[in-house]
N, CA, C and O atoms as a CHARMM CRD file, in Angstrom:
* protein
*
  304
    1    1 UNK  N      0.82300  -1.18400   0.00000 PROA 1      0.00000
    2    1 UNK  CA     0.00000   0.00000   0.00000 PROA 1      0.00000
    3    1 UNK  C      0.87300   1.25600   0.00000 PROA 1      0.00000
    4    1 UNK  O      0.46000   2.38000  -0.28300 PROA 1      0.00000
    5    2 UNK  N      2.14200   0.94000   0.35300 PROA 2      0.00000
    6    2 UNK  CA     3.28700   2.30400   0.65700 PROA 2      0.00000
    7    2 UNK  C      3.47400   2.57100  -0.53100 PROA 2      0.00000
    8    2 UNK  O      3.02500   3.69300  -0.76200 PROA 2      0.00000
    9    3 UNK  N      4.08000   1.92800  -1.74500 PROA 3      0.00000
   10    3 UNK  CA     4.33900   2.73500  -2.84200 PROA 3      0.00000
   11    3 UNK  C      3.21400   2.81800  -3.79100 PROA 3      0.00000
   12    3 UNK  O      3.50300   3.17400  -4.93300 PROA 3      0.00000
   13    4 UNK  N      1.92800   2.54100  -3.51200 PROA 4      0.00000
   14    4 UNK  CA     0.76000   3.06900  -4.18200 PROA 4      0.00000
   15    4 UNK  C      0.79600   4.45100  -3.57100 PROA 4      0.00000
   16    4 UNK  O      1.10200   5.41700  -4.27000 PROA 4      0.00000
   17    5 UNK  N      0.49200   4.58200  -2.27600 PROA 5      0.00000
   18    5 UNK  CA     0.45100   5.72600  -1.33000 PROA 5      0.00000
   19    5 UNK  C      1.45800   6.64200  -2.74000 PROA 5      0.00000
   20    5 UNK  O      0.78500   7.11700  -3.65500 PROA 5      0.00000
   21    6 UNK  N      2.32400   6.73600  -2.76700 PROA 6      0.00000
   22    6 UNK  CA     3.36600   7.28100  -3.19000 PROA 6      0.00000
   23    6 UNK  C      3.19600   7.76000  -4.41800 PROA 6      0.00000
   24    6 UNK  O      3.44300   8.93100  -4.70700 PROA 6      0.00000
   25    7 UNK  N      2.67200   6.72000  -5.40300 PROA 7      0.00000
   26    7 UNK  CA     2.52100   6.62600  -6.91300 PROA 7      0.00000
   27    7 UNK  C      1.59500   7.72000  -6.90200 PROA 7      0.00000
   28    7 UNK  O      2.02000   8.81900  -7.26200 PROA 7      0.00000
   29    8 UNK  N      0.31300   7.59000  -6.52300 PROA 8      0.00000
   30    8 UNK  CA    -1.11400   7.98200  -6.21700 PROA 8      0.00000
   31    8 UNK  C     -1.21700   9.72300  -5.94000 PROA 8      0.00000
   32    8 UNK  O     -2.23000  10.38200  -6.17500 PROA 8      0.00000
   33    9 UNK  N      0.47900  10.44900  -5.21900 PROA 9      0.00000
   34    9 UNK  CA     0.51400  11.12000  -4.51200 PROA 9      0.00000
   35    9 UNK  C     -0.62100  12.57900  -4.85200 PROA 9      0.00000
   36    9 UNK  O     -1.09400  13.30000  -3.97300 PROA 9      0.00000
   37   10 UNK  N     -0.78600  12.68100  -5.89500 PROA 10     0.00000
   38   10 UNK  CA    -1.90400  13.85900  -6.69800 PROA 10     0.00000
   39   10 UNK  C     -3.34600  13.22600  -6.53700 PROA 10     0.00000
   40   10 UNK  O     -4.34000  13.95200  -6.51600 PROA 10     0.00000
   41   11 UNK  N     -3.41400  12.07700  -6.44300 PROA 11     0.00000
   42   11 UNK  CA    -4.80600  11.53600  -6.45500 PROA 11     0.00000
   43   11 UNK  C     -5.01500  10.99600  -4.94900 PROA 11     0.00000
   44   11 UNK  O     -5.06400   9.80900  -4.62500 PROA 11     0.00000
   45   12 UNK  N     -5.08900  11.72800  -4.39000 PROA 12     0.00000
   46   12 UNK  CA    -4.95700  10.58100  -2.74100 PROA 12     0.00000
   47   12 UNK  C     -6.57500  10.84400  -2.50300 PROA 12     0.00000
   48   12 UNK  O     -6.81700   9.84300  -1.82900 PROA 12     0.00000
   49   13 UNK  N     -7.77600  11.50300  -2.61200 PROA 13     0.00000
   50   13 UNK  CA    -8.59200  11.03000  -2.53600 PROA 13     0.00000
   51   13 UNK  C     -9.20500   9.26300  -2.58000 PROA 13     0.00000
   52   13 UNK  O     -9.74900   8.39000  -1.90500 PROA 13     0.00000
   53   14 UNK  N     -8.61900   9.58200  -3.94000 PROA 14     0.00000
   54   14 UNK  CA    -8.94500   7.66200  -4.45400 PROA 14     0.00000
   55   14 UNK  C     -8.09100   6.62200  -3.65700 PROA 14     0.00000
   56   14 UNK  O     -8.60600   5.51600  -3.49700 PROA 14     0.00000
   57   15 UNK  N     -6.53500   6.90300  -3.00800 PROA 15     0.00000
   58   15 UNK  CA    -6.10200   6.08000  -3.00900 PROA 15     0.00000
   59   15 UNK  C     -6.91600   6.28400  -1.56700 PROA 15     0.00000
   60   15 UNK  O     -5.92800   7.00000  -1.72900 PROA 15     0.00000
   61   16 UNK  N     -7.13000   6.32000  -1.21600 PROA 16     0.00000
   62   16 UNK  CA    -7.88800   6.70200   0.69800 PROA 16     0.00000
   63   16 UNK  C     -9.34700   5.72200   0.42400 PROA 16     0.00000
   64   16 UNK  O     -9.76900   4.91700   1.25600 PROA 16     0.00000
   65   17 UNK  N     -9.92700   5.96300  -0.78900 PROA 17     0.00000
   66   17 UNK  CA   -11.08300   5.26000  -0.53600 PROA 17     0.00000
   67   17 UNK  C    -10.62400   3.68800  -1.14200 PROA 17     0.00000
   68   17 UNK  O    -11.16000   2.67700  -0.68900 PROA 17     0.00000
   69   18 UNK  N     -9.71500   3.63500  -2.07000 PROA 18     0.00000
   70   18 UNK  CA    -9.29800   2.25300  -1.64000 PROA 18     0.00000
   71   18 UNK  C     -8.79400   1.34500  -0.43400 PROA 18     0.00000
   72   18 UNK  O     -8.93500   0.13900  -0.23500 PROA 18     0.00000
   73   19 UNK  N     -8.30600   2.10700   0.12800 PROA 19     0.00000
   74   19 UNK  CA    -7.08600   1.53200   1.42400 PROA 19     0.00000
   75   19 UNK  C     -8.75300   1.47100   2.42500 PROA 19     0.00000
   76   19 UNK  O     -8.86800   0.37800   2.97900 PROA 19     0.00000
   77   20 UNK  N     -9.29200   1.90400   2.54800 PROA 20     0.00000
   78   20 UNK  CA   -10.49700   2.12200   3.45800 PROA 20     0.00000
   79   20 UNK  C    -11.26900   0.89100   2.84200 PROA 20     0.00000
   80   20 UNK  O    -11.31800   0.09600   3.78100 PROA 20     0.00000
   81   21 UNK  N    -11.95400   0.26600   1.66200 PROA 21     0.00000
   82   21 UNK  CA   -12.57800  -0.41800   0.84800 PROA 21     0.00000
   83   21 UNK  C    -11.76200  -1.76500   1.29600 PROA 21     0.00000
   84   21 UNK  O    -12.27900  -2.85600   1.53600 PROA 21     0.00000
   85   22 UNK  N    -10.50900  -1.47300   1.34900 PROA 22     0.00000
   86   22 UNK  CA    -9.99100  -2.93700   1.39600 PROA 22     0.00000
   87   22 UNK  C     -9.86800  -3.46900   2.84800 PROA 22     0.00000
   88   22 UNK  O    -10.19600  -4.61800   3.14300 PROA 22     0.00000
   89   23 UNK  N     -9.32900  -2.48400   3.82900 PROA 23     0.00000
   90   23 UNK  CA    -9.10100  -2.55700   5.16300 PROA 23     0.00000
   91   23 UNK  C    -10.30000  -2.90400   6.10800 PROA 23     0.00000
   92   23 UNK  O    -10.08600  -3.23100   7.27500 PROA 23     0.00000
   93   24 UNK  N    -11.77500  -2.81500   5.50200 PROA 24     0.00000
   94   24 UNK  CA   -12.83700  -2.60900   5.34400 PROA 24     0.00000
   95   24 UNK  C    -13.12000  -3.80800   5.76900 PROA 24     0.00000
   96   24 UNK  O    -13.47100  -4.08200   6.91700 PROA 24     0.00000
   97   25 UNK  N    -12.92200  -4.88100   4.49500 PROA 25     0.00000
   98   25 UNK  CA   -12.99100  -6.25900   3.86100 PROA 25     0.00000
   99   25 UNK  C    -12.13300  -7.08500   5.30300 PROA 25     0.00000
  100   25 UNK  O    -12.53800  -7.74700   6.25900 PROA 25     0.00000
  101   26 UNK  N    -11.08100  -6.72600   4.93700 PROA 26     0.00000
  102   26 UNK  CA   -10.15300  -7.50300   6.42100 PROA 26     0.00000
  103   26 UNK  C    -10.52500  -7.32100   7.13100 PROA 26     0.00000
  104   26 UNK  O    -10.62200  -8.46500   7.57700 PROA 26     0.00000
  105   27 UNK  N    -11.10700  -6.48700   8.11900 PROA 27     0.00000
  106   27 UNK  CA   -11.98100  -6.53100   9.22400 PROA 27     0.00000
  107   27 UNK  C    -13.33300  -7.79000   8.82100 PROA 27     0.00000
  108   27 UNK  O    -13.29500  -8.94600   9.24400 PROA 27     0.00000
  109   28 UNK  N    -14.23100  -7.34300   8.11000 PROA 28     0.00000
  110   28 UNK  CA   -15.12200  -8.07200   7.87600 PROA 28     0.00000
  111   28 UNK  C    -14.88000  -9.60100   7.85500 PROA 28     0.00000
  112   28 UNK  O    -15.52600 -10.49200   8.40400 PROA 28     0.00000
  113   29 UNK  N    -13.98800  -9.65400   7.22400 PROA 29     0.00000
  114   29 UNK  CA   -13.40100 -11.36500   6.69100 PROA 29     0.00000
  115   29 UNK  C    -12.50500 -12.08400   8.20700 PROA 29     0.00000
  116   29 UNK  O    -12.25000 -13.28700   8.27700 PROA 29     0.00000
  117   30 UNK  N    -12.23700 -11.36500   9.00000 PROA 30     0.00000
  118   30 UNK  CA   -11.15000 -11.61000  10.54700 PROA 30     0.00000
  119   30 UNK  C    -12.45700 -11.54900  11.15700 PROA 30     0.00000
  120   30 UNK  O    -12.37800 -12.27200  12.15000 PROA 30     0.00000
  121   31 UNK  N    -13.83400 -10.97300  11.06400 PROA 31     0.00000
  122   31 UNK  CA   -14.83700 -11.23400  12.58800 PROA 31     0.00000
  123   31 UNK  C    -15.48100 -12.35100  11.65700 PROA 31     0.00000
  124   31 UNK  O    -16.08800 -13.13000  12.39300 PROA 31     0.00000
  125   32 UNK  N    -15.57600 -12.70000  10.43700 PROA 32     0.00000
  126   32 UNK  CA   -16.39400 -13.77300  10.12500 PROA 32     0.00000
  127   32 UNK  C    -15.77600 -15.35100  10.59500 PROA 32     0.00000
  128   32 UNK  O    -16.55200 -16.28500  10.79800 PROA 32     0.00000
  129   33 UNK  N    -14.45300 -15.47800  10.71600 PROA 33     0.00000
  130   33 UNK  CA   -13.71300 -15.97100  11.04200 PROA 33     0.00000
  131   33 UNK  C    -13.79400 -16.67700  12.33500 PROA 33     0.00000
  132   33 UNK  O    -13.68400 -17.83400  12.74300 PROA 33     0.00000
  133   34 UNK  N    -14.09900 -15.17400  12.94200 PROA 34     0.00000
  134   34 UNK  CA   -14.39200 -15.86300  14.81900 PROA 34     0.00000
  135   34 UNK  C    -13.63400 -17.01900  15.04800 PROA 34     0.00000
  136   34 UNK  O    -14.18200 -18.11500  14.92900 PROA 34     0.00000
  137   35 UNK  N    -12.17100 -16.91100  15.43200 PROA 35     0.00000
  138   35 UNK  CA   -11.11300 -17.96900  16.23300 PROA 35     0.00000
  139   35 UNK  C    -10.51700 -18.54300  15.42300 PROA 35     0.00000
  140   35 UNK  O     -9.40100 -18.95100  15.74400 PROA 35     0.00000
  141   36 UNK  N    -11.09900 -18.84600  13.84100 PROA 36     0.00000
  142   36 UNK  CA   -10.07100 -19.73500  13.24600 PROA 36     0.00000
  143   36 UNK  C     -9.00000 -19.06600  13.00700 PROA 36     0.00000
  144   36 UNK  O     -9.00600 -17.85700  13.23900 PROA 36     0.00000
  145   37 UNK  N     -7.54200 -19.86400  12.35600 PROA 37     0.00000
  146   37 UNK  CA    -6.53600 -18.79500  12.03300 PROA 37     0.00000
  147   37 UNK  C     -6.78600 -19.12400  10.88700 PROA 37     0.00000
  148   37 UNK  O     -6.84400 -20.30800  10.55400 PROA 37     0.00000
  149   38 UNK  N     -7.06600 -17.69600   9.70900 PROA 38     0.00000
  150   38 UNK  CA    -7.36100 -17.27600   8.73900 PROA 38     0.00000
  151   38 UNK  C     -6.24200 -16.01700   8.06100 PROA 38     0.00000
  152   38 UNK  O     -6.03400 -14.87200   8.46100 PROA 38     0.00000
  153   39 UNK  N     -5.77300 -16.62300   7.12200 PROA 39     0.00000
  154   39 UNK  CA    -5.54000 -15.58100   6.43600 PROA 39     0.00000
  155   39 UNK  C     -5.66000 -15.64900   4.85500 PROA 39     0.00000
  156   39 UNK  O     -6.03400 -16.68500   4.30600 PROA 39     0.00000
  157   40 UNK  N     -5.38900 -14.71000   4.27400 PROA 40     0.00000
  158   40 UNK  CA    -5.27800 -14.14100   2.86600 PROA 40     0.00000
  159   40 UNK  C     -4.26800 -14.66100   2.03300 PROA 40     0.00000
  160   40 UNK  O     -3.44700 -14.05600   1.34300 PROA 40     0.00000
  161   41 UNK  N     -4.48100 -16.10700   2.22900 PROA 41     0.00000
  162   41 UNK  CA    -2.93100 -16.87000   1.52100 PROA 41     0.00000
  163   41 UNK  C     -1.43700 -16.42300   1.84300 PROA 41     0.00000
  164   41 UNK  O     -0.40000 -16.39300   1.18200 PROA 41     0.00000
  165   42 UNK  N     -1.81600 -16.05600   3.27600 PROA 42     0.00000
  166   42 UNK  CA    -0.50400 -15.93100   4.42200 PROA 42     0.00000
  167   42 UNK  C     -0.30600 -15.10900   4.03600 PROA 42     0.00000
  168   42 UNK  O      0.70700 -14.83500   4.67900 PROA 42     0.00000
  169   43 UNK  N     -0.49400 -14.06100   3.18200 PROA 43     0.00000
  170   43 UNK  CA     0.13100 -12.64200   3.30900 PROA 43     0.00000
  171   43 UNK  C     -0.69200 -11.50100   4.45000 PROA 43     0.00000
  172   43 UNK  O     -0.02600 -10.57900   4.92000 PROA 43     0.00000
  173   44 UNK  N     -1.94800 -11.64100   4.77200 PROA 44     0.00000
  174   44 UNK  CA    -2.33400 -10.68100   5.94200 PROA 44     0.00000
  175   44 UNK  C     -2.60400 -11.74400   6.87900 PROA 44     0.00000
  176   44 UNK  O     -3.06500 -12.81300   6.48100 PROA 44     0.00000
  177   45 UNK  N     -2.27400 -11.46100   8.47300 PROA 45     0.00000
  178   45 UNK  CA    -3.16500 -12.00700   9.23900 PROA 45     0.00000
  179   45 UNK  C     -4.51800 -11.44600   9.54800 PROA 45     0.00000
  180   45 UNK  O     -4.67400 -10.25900   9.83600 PROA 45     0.00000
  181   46 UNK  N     -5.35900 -12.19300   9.49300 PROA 46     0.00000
  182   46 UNK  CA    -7.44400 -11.84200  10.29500 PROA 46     0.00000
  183   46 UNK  C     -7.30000 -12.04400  11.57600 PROA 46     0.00000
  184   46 UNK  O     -8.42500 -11.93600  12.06300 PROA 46     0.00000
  185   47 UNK  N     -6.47800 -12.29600  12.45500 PROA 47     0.00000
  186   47 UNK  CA    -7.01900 -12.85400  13.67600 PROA 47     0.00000
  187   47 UNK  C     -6.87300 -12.00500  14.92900 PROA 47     0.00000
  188   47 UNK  O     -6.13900 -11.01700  14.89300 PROA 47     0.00000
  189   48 UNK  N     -7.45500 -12.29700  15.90700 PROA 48     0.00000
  190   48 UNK  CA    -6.92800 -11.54400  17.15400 PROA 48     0.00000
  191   48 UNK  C     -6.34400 -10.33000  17.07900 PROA 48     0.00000
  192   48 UNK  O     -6.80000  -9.88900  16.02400 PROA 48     0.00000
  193   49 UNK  N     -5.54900  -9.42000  17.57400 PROA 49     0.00000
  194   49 UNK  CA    -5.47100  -7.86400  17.62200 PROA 49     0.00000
  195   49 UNK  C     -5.71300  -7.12400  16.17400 PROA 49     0.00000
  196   49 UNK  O     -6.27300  -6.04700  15.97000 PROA 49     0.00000
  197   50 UNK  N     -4.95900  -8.28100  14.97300 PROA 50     0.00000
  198   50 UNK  CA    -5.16000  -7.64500  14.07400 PROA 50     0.00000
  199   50 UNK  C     -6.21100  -7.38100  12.77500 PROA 50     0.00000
  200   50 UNK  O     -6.03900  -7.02900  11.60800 PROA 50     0.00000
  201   51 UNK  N     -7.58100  -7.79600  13.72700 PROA 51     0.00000
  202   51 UNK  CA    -8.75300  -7.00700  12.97400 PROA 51     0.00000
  203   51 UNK  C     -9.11300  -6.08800  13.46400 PROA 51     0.00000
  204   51 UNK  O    -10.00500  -5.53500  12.82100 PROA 51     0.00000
  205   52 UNK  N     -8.63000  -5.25500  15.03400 PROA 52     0.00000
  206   52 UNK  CA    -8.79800  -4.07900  15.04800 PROA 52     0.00000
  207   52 UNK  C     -8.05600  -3.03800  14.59300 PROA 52     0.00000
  208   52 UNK  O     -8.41400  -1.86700  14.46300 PROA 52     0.00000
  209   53 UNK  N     -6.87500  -3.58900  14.32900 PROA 53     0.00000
  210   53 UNK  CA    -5.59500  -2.56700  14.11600 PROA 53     0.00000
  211   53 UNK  C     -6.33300  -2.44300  12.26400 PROA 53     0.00000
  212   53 UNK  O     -6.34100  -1.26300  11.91300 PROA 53     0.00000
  213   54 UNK  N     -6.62200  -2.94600  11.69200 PROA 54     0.00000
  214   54 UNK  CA    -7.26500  -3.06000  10.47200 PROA 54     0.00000
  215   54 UNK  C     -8.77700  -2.07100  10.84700 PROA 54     0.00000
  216   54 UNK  O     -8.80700  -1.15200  10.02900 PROA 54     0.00000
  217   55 UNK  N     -9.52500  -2.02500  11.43800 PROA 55     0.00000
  218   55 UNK  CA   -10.24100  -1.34300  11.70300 PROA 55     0.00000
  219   55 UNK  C     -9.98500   0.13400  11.72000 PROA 55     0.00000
  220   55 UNK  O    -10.67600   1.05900  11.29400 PROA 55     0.00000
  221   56 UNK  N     -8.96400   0.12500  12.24400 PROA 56     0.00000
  222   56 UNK  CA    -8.63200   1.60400  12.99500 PROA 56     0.00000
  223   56 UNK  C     -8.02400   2.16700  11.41700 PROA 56     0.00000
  224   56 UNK  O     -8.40200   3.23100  10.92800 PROA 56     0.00000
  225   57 UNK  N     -7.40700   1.59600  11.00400 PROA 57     0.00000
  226   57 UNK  CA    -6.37500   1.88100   9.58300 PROA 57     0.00000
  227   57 UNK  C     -8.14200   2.24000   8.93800 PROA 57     0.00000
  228   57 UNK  O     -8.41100   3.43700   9.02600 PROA 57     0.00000
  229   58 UNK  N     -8.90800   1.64900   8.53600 PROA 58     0.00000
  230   58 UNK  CA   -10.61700   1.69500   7.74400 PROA 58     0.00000
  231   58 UNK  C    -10.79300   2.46200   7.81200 PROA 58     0.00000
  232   58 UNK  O    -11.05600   3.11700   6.80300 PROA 58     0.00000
  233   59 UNK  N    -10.79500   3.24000   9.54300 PROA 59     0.00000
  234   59 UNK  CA   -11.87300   4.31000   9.82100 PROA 59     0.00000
  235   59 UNK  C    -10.73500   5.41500   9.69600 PROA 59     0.00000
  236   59 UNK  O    -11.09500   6.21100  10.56400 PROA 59     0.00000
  237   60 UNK  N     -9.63000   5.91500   9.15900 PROA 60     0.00000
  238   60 UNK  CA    -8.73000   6.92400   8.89700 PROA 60     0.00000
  239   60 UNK  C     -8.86200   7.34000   7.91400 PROA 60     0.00000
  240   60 UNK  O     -9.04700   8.51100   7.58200 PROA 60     0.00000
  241   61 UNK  N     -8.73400   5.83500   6.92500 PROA 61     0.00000
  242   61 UNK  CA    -8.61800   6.11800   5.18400 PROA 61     0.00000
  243   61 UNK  C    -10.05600   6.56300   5.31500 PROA 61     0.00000
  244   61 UNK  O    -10.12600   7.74300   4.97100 PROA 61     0.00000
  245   62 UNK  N    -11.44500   5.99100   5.74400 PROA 62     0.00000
  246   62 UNK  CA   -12.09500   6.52900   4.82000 PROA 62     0.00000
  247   62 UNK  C    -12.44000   7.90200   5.35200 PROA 62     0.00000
  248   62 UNK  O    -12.82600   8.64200   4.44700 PROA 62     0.00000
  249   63 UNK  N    -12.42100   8.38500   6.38200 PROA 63     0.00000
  250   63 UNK  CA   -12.54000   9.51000   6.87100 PROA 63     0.00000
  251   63 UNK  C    -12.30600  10.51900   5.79500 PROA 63     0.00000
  252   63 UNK  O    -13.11100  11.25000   5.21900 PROA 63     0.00000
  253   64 UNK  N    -10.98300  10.38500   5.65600 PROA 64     0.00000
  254   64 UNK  CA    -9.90300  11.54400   4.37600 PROA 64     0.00000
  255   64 UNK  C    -10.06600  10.83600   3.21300 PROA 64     0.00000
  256   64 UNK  O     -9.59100  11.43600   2.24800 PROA 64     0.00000
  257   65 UNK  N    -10.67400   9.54300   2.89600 PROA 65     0.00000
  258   65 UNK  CA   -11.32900   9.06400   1.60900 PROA 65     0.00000
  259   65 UNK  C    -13.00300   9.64600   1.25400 PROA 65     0.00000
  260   65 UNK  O    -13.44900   9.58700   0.10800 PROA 65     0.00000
  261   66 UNK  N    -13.56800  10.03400   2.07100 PROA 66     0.00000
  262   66 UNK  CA   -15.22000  10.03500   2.01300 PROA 66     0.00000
  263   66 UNK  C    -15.37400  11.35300   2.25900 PROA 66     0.00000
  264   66 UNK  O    -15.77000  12.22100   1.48100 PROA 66     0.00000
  265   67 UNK  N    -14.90500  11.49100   3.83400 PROA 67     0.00000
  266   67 UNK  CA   -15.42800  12.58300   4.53400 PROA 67     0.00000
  267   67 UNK  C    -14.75900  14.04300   4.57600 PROA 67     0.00000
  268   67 UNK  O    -15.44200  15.06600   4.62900 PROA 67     0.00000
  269   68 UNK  N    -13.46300  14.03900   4.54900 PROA 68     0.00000
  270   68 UNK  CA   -12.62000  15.46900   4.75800 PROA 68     0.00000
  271   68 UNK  C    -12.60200  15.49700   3.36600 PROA 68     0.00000
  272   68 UNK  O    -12.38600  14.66500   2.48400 PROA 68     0.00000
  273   69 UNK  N    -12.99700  17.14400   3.42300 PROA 69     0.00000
  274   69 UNK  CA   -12.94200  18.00100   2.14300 PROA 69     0.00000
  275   69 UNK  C    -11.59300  19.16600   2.74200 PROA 69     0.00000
  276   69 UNK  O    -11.28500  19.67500   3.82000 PROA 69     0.00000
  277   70 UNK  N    -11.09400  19.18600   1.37200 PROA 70     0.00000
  278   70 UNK  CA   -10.04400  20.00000   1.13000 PROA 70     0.00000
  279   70 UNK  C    -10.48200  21.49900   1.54700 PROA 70     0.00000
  280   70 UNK  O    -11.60400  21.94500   1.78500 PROA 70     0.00000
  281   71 UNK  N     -9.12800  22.16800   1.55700 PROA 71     0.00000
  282   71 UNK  CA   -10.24800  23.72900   1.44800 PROA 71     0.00000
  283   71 UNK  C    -10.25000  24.34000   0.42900 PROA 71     0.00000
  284   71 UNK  O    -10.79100  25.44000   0.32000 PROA 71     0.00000
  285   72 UNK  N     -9.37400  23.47100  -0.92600 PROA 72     0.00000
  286   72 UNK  CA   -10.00200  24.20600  -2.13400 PROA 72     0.00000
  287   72 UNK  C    -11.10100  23.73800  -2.94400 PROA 72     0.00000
  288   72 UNK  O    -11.45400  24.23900  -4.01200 PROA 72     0.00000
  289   73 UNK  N    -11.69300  22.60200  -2.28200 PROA 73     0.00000
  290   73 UNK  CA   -12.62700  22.17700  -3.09100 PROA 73     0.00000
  291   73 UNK  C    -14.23900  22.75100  -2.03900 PROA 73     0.00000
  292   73 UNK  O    -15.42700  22.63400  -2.34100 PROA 73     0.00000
  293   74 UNK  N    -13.75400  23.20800  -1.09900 PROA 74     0.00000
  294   74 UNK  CA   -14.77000  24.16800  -0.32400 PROA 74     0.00000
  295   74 UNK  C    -15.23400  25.22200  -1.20900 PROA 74     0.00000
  296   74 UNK  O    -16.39700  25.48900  -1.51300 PROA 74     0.00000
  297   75 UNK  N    -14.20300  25.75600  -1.56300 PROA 75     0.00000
  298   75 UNK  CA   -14.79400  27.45800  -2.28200 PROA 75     0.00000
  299   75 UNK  C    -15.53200  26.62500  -3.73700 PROA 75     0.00000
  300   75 UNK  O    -16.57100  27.10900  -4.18400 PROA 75     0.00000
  301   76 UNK  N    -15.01500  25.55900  -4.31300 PROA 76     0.00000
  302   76 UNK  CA   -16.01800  25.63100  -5.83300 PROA 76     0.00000
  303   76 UNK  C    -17.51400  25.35000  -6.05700 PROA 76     0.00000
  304   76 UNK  O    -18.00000  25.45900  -7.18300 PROA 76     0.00000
């Protein structure tokens, strides 16, 4: 997600509502889970602390993905 972050750097609206869309999903997919150990073909863990730490990452991106407006897109 770091060198998207990066690539993205003029468009970070979008990249915010992706990272939020996906971080979203990992939460969702780690409480459906409930105890098993689950992951994403071993590249993320779902389990235990880290579906909240995934949560918390959700509710940032989409905040500044959805919700915070710039202040130049205030005046148009």
């Amino acid at each position: 997600m770091g060198a998207c972050g990066i690539a993205k750097r003029r468009r970070t609206r979008g990249y915010f509502k992706g990272t939020a869309i996906i971080y979203a999903t990992f939460v969702v997919m780690g409480l459906i889970s409930a105890g098993k150990i689950w992951t994403t073909f071993g590249l993320v863990p779902l389990y235990g602390n880290d579906v909240w730490l995934h949560g918390l990452i959700a509710a940032g991106a989409a905040y500044f993905g959805f919700m915070h407006r710039d202040r130049g897109e205030a005046r148009r």
